[in-house]
Chimera marker file (.cmm) of the C-alpha trace (Angstrom):
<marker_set name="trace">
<marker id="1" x="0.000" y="0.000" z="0.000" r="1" g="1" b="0" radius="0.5"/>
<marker id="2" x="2.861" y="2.485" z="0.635" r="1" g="1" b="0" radius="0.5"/>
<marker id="3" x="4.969" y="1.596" z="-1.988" r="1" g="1" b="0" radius="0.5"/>
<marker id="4" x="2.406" y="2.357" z="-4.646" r="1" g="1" b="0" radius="0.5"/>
<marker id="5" x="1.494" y="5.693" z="-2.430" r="1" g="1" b="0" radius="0.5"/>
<marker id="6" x="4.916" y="6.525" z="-3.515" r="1" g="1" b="0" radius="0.5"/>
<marker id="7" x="5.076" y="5.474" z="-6.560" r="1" g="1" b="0" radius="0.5"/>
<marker id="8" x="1.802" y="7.444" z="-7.414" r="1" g="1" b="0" radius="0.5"/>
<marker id="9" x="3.828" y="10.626" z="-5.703" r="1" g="1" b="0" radius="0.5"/>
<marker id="10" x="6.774" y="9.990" z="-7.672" r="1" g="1" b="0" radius="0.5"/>
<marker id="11" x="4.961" y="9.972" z="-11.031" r="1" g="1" b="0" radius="0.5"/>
<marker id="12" x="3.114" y="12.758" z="-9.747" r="1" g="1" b="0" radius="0.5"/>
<marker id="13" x="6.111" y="15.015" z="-9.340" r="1" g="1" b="0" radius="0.5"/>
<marker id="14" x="7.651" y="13.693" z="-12.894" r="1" g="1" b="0" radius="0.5"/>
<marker id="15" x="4.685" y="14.822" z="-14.587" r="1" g="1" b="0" radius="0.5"/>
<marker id="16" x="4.767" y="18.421" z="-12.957" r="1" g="1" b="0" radius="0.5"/>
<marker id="17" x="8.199" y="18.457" z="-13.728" r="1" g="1" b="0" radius="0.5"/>
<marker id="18" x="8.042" y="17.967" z="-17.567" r="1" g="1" b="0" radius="0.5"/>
<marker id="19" x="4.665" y="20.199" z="-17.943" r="1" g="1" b="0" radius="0.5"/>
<marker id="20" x="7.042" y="22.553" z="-15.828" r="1" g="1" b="0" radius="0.5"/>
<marker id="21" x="9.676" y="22.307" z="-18.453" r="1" g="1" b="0" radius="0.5"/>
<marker id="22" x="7.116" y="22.542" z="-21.404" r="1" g="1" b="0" radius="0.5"/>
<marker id="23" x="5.582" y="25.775" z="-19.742" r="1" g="1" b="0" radius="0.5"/>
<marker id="24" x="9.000" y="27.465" z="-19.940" r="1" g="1" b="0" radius="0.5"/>
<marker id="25" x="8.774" y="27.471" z="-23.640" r="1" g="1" b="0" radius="0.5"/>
<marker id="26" x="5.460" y="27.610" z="-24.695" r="1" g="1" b="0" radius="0.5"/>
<marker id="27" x="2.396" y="27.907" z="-22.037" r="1" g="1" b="0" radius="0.5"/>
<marker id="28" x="-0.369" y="26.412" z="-24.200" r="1" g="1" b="0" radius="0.5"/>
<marker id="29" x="0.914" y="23.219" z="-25.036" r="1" g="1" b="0" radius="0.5"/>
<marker id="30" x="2.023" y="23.020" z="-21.739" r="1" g="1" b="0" radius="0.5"/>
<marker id="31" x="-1.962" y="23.367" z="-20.344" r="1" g="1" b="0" radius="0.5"/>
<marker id="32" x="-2.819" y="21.079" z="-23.093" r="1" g="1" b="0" radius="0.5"/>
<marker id="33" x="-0.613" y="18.363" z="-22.418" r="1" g="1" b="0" radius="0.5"/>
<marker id="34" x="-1.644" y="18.888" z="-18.637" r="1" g="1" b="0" radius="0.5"/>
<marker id="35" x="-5.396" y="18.115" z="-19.851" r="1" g="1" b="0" radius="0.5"/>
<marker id="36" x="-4.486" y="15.350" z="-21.531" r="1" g="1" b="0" radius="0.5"/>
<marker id="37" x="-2.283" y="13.754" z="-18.769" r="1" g="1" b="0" radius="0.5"/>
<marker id="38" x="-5.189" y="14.327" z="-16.334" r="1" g="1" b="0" radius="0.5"/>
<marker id="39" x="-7.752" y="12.468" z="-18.807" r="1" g="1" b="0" radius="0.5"/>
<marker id="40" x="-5.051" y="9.670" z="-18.791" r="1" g="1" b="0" radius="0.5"/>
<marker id="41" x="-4.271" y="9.341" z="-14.755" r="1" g="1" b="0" radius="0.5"/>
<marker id="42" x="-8.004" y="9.326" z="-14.665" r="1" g="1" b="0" radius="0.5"/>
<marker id="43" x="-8.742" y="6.537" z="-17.045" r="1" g="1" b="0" radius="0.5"/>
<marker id="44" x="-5.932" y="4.714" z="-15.059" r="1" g="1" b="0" radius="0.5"/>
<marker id="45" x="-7.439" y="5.307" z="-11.624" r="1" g="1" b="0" radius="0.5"/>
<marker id="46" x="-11.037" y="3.998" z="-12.882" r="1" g="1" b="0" radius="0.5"/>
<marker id="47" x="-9.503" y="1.236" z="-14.741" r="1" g="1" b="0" radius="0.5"/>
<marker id="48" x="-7.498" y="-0.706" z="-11.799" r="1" g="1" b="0" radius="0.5"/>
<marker id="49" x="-9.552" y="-3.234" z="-10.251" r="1" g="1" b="0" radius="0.5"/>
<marker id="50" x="-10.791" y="-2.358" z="-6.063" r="1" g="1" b="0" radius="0.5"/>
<marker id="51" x="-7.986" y="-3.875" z="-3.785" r="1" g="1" b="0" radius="0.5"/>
<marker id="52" x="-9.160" y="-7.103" z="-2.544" r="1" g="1" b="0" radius="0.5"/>
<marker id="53" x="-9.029" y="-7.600" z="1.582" r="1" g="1" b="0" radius="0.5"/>
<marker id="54" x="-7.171" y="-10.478" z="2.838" r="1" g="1" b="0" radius="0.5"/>
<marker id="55" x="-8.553" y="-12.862" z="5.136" r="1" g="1" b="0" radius="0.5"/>
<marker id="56" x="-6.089" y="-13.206" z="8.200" r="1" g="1" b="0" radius="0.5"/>
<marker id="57" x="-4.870" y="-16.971" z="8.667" r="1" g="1" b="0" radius="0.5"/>
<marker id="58" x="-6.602" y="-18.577" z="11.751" r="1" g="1" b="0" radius="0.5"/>
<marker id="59" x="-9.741" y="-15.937" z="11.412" r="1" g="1" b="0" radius="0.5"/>
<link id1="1" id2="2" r="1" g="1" b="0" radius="0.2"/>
<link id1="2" id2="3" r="1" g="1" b="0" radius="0.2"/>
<link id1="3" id2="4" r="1" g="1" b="0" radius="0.2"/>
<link id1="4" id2="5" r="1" g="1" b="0" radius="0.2"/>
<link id1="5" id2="6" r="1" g="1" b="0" radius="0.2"/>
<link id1="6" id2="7" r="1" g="1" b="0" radius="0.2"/>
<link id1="7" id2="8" r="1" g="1" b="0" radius="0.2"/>
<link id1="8" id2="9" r="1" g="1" b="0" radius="0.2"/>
<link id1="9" id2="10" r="1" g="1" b="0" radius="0.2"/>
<link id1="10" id2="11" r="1" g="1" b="0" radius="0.2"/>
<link id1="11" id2="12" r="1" g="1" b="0" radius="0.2"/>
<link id1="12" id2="13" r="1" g="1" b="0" radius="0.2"/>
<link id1="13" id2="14" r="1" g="1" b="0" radius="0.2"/>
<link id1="14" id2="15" r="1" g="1" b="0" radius="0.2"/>
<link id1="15" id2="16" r="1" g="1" b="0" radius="0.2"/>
<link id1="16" id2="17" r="1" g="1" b="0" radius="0.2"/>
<link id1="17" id2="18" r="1" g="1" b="0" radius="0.2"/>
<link id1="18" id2="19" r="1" g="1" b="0" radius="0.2"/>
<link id1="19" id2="20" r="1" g="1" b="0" radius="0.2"/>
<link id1="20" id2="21" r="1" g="1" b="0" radius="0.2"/>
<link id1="21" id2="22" r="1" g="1" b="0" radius="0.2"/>
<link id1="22" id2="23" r="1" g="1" b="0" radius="0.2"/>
<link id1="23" id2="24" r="1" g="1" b="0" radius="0.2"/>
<link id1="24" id2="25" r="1" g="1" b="0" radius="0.2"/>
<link id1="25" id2="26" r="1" g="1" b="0" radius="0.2"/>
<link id1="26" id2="27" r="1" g="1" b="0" radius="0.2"/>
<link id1="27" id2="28" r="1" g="1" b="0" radius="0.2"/>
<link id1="28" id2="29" r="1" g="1" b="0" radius="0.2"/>
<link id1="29" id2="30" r="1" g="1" b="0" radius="0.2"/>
<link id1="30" id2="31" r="1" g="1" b="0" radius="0.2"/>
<link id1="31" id2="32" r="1" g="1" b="0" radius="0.2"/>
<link id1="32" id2="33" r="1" g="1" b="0" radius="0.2"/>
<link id1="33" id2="34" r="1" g="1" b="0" radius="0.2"/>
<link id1="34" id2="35" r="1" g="1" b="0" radius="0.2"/>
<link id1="35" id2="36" r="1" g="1" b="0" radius="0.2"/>
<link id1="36" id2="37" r="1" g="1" b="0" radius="0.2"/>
<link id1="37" id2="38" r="1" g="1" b="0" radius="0.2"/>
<link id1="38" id2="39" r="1" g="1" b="0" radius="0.2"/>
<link id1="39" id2="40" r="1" g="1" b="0" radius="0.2"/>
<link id1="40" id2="41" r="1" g="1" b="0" radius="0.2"/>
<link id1="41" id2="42" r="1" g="1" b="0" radius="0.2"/>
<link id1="42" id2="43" r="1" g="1" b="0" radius="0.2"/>
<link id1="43" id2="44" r="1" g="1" b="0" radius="0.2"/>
<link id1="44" id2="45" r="1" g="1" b="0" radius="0.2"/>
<link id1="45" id2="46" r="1" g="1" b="0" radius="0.2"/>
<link id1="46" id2="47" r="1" g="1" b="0" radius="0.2"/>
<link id1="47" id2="48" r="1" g="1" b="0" radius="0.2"/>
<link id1="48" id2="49" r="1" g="1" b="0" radius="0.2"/>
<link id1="49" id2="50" r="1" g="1" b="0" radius="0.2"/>
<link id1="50" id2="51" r="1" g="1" b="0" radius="0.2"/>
<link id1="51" id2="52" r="1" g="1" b="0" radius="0.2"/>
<link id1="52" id2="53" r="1" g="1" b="0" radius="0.2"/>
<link id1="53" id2="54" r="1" g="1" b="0" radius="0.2"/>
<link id1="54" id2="55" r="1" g="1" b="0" radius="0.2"/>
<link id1="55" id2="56" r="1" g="1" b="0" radius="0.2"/>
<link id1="56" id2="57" r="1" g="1" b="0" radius="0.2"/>
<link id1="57" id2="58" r="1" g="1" b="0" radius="0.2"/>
<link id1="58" id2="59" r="1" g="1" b="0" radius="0.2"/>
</marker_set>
């Protein structure tokens, strides 16, 4: 559970770090690209199954 916390906080910060970099040269593409990057982290967030509770051994 923490390791894909941070993993979603890594990508996170990768992703604001290249729109950063694309905003330096040319705003607009840089807010497109962020709309489009949101529509895909969406799409990814609906599309992963619900995490499935374990039952504890001896319960």
């Amino acid at each position: 559970m923490v390791r894909n916390a941070v993993l979603t906080v890594l990508e996170a910060v990768c992703l604001l770090a290249v729109l950063y970099g694309v905003a330096l040269v040319y705003v607009p593409a840089a807010l497109i690209l962020g709309g489009a990057l949101g529509v895909v982290a969406a799409e990814q967030k609906l599309a992963r199954p619900p995490a499935a509770h374990r039952k504890e051994p001896g319960s």
